[in-house]
ROFIRO-231971 format. One record per residue: residue in one letter; x, y, z of N, C-alpha, C in turn. Coordinates in nm, 3 decimals, padded with zeros to 5 digits. Example, Ala and Ser with C-alpha at 12.3 -4.5 7.8 and 13.67 -1.06 7.14 Angstrom:
REM ROFIRO-231971
R aa     nc1     nc2     nc3    cac1    cac2    cac3     cc1     cc2     cc3
R  a  01.319 -00.569  00.780  01.230 -00.450  00.780  01.320 -00.330  00.780
R  s  01.285 -00.225  00.708  01.367 -00.106  00.714  01.290  00.003  00.787
//
This chain:
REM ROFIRO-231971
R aa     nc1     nc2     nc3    cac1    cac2    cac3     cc1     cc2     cc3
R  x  08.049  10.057  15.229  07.998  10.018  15.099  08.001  10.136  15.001
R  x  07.977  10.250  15.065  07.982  10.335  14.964  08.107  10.429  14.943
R  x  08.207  10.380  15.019  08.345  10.417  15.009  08.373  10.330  14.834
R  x  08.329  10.211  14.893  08.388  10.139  14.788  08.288  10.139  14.674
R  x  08.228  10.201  14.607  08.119  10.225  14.479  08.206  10.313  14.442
R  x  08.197  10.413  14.511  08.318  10.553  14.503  08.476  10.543  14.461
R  x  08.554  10.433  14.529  08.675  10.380  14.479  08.627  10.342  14.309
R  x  08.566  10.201  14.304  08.505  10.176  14.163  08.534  10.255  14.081
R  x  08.430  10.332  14.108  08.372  10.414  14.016  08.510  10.548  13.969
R  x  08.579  10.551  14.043  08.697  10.679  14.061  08.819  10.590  13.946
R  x  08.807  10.439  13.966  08.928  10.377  13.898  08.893  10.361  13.760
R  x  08.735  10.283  13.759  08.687  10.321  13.581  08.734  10.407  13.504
R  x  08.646  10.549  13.605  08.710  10.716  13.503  08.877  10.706  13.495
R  x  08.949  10.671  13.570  09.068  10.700  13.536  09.170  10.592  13.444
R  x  09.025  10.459  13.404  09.083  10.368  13.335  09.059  10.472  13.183
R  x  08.899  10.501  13.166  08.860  10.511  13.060  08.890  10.663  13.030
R  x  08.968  10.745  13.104  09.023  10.844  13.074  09.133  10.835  13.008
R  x  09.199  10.744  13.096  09.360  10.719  13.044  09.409  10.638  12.883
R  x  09.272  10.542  12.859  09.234  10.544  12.770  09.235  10.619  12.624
R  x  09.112  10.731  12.685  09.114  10.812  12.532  09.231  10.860  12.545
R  x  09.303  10.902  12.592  09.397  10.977  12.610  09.512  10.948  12.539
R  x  09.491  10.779  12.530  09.619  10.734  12.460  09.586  10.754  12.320
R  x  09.445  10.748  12.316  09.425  10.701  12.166  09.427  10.840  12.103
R  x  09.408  10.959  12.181  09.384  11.098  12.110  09.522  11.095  12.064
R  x  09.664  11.055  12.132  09.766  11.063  12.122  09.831  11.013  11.997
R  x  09.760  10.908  11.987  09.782  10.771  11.851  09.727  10.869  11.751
R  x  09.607  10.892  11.744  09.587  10.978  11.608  09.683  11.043  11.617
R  x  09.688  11.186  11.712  09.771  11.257  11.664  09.909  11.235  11.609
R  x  09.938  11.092  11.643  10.079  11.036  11.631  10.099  11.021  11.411
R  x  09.931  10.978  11.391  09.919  10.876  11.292  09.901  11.039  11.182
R  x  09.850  11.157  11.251  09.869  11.298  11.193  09.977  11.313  11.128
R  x  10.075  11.287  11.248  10.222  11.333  11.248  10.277  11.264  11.152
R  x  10.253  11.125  11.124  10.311  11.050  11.050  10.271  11.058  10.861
R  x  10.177  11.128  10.840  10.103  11.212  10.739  10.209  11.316  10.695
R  x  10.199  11.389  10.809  10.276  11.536  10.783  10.462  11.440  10.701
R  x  10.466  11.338  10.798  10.616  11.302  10.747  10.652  11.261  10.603
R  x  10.527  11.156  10.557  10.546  11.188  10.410  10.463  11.270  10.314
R  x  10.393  11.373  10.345  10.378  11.461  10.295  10.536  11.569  10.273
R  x  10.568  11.618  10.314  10.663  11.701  10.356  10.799  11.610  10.370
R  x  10.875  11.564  10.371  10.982  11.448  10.406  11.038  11.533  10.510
R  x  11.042  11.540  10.668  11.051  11.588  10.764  11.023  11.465  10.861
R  x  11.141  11.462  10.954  11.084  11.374  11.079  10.970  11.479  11.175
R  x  10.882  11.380  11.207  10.773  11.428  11.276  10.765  11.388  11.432
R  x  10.877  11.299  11.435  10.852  11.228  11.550  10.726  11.191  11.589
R  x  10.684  11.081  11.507  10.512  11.039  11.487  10.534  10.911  11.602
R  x  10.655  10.853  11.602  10.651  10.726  11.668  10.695  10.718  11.835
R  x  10.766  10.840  11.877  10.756  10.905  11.969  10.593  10.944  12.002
R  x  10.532  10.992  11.944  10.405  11.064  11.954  10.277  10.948  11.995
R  x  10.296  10.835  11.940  10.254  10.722  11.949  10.259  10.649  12.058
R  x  10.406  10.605  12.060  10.434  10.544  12.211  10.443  10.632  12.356
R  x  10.457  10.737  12.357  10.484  10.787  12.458  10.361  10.782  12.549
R  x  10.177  10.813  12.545  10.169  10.782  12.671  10.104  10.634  12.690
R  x  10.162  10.562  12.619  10.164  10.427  12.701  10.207  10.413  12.869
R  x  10.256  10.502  12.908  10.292  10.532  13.039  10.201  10.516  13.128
R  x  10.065  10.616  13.049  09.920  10.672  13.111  09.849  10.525  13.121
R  x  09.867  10.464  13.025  09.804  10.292  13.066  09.898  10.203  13.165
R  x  10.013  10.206  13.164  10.105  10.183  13.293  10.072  10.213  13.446
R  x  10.037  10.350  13.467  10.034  10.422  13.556  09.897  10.360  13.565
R  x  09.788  10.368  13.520  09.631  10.287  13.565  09.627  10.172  13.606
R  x  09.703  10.131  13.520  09.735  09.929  13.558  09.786  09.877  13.707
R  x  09.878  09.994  13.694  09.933  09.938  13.863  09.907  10.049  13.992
R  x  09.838  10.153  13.944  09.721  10.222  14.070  09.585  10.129  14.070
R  x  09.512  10.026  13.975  09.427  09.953  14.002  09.523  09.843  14.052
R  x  09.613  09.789  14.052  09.686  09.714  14.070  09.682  09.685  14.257
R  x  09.722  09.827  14.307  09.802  09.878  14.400  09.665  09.871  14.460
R  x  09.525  09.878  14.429  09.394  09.873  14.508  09.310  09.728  14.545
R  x  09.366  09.623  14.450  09.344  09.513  14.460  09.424  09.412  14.570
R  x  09.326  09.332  14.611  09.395  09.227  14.732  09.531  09.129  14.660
R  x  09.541  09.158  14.514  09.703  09.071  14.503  09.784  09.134  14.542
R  x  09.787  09.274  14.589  09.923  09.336  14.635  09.896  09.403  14.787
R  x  09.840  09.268  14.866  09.812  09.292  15.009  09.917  09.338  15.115
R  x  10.097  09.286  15.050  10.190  09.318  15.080  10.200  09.509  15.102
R  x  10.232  09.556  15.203  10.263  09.716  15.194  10.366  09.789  15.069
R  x  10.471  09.645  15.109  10.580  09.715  15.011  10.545  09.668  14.849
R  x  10.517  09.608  14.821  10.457  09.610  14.729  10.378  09.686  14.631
R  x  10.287  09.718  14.729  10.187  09.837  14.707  10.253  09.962  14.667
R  x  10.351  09.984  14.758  10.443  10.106  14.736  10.508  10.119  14.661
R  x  10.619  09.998  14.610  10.644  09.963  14.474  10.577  09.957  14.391
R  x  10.469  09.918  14.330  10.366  09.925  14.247  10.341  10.091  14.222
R  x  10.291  10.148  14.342  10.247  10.325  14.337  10.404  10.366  14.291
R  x  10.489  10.368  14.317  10.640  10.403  14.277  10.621  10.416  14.125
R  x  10.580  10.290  14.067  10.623  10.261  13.930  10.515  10.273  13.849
R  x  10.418  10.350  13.913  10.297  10.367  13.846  10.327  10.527  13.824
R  x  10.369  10.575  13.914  10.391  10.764  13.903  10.552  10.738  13.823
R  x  10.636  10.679  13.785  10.724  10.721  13.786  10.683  10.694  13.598
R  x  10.621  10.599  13.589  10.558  10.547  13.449  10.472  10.691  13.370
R  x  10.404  10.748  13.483  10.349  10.897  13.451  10.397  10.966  13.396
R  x  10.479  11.019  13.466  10.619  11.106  13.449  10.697  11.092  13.357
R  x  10.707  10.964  13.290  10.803  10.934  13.182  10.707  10.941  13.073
R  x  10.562  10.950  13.062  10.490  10.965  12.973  10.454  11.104  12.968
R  x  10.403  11.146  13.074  10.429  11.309  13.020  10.517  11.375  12.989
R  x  10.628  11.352  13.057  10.799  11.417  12.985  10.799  11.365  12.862
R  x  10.808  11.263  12.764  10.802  11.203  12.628  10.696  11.289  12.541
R  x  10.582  11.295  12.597  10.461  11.322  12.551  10.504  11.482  12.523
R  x  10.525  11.541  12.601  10.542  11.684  12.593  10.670  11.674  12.488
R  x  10.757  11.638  12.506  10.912  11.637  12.389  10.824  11.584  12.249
R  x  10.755  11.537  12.253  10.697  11.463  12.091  10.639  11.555  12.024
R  x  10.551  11.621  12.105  10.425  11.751  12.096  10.546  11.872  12.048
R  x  10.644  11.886  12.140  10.669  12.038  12.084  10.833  12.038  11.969
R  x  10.851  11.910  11.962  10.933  11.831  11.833  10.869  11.842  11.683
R  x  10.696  11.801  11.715  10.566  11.813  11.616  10.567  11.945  11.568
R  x  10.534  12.025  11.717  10.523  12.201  11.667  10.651  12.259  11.589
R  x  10.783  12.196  11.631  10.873  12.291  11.573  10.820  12.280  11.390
R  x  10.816  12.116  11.346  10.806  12.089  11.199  10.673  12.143  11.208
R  x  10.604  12.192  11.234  10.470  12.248  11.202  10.518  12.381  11.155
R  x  10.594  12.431  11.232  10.664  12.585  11.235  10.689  12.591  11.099
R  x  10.827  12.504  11.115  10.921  12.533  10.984  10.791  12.499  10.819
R  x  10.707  12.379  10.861  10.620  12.388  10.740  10.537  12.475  10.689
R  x  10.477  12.565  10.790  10.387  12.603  10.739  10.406  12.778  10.758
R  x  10.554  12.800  10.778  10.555  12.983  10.715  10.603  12.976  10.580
R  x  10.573  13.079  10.571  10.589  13.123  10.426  10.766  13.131  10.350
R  x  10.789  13.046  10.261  10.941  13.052  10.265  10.923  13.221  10.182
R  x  11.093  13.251  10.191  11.078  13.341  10.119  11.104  13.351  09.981
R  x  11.036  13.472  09.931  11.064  13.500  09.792  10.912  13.369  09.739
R  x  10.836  13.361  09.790  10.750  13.254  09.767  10.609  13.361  09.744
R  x  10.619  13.451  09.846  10.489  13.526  09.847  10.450  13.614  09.730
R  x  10.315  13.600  09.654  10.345  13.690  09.545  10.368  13.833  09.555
R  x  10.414  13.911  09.477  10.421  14.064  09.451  10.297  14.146  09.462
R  x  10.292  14.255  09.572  10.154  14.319  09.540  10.178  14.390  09.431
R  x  10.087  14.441  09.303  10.109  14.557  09.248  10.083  14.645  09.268
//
């Protein structure tokens, strides 16, 4: 019984983790998409957005993979397969969006030249 409070309770946090996680992502996506018409620069905001939809993928079918509809082994394994592989394609995306973001962060925000005033 208290294996299983413990399971519970372990799949919640990693629902309601995976969660904010998307949504911290979405702002930052909806940031990015600011910076794009501020500045006319792709931001890759929509990349930034979709990418960890993965992280809700990957929860769906590790709770998936714990429930009696996928009593089958292979199944289960398929399910865990496509739940990590769903990971993986969200953190690889996630990370390419993020440092796609930083480059136009770069290029926006040094100083062009001949811009800076003259000391006297």
């Amino acid at each position: 019984m208290q294996e299983q409070i413990w399971e519970a309770t372990s799949y919640l946090v990693a629902i309601f983790g995976s969660i904010l996680l998307w949504i911290s992502y979405a702002l930052f996506g909806m940031i990015a998409r600011r910076y794009r018409q501020v500045f006319n620069r792709a931001t890759y905001s929509t990349l930034l957005m979709a990418a960890p939809t993965g992280l809700l993928v990957y929860t769906i079918f590790l709770v998936f993979k714990a429930t009696p509809l996928l009593d089958n082994p292979k199944l289960a394994e398929l399910a865990q397969w496509i739940a990590y592989i769903a990971l993986l394609a969200s953190g690889f995306f996630c990370l390419l969006g993020t440092a796609k973001f930083s480059s136009v962060l770069s290029y926006v925000t040094k100083p062009q030249s001949g811009s800076e005033p003259k000391g006297e």
